[in-house]
N, C-alpha and C positions, 0 to 999 in steps of 0.2 A: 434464443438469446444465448449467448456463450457466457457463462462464468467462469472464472478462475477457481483451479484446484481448490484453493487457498481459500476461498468465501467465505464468510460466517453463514451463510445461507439462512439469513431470519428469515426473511421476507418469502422468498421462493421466486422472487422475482429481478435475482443480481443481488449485487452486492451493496446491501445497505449502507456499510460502515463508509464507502467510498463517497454516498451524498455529504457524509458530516465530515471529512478530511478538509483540515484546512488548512490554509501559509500557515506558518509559526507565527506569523505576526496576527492571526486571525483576524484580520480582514477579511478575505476572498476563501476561494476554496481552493482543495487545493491545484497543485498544478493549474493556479490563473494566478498564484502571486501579481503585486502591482509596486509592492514597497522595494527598498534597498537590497534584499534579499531574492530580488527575482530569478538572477541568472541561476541562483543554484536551485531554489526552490522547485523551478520549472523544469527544471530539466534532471528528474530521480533517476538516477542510475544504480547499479551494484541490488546489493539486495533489500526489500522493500515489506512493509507492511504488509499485512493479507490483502489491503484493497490494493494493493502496489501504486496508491498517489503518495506514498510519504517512505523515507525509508526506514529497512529497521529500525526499531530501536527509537524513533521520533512519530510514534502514532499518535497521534489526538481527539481520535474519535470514541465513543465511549465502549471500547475496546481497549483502551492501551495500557490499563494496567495489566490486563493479558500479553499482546504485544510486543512489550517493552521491557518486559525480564528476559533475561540471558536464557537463552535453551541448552537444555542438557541432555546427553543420548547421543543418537548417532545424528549428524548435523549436514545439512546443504551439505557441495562443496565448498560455497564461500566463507562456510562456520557461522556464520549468521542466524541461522533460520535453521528449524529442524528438519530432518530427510524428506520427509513427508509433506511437508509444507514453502518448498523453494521455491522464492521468489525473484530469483538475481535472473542474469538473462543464461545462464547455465539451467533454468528449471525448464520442460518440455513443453509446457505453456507461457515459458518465461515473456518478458516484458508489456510494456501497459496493452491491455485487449481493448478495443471500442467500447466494448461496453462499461471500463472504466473511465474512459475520458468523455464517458456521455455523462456519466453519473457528476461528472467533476463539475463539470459545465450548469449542472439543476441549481 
């Protein structure tokens, strides 16, 4: 199974935090938005939470008060996200892997 640089790696088996990502509007999960907000929901681009279904800065899973504070130090390139942690499509594993959009779907 491939995980992302970025995991929180609880489990050892993917990425946890990616079952509990939801819409904003938490209905669904995320990346299956169904409300008003689908076009954007669905479709994360730029840089992205560690499960990469939500993006910076908008995590909700019970990670984001980690998440969601501004990084400091040396940074992505898209400043977002810290060096070590890039999740835009500029990171070498960048954008969503399968094993994200499977977790999304549970």
């Amino acid at each position: 199974m491939v995980t992302p640089s970025t995991c929180c790696g609880k489990s050892g088996q993917g990425c946890v935090c990616a079952t509990q990502a939801k819409c904003s509007c938490g209905e669904k999960s995320a990346l299956q938005c169904t409300c008003g907000k689908a076009a954007t929901e669905n479709a994360v681009t730029g840089p992205r939470c560690s499960c990469r279904a939500r993006p910076a800065g908008s995590c909700n899973c019970e990670r984001s008060a980690t998440e969601n504070t501004t990084p400091s130090g040396d940074l992505c390139s898209c400043g977002a996200r810290p060096a070590t942690a890039c999740t835009c499509e500029k990171a070498t594993d960048g954008g969503l892997l399968p094993t994200e959009t499977d977790f999304t779907h549970a």
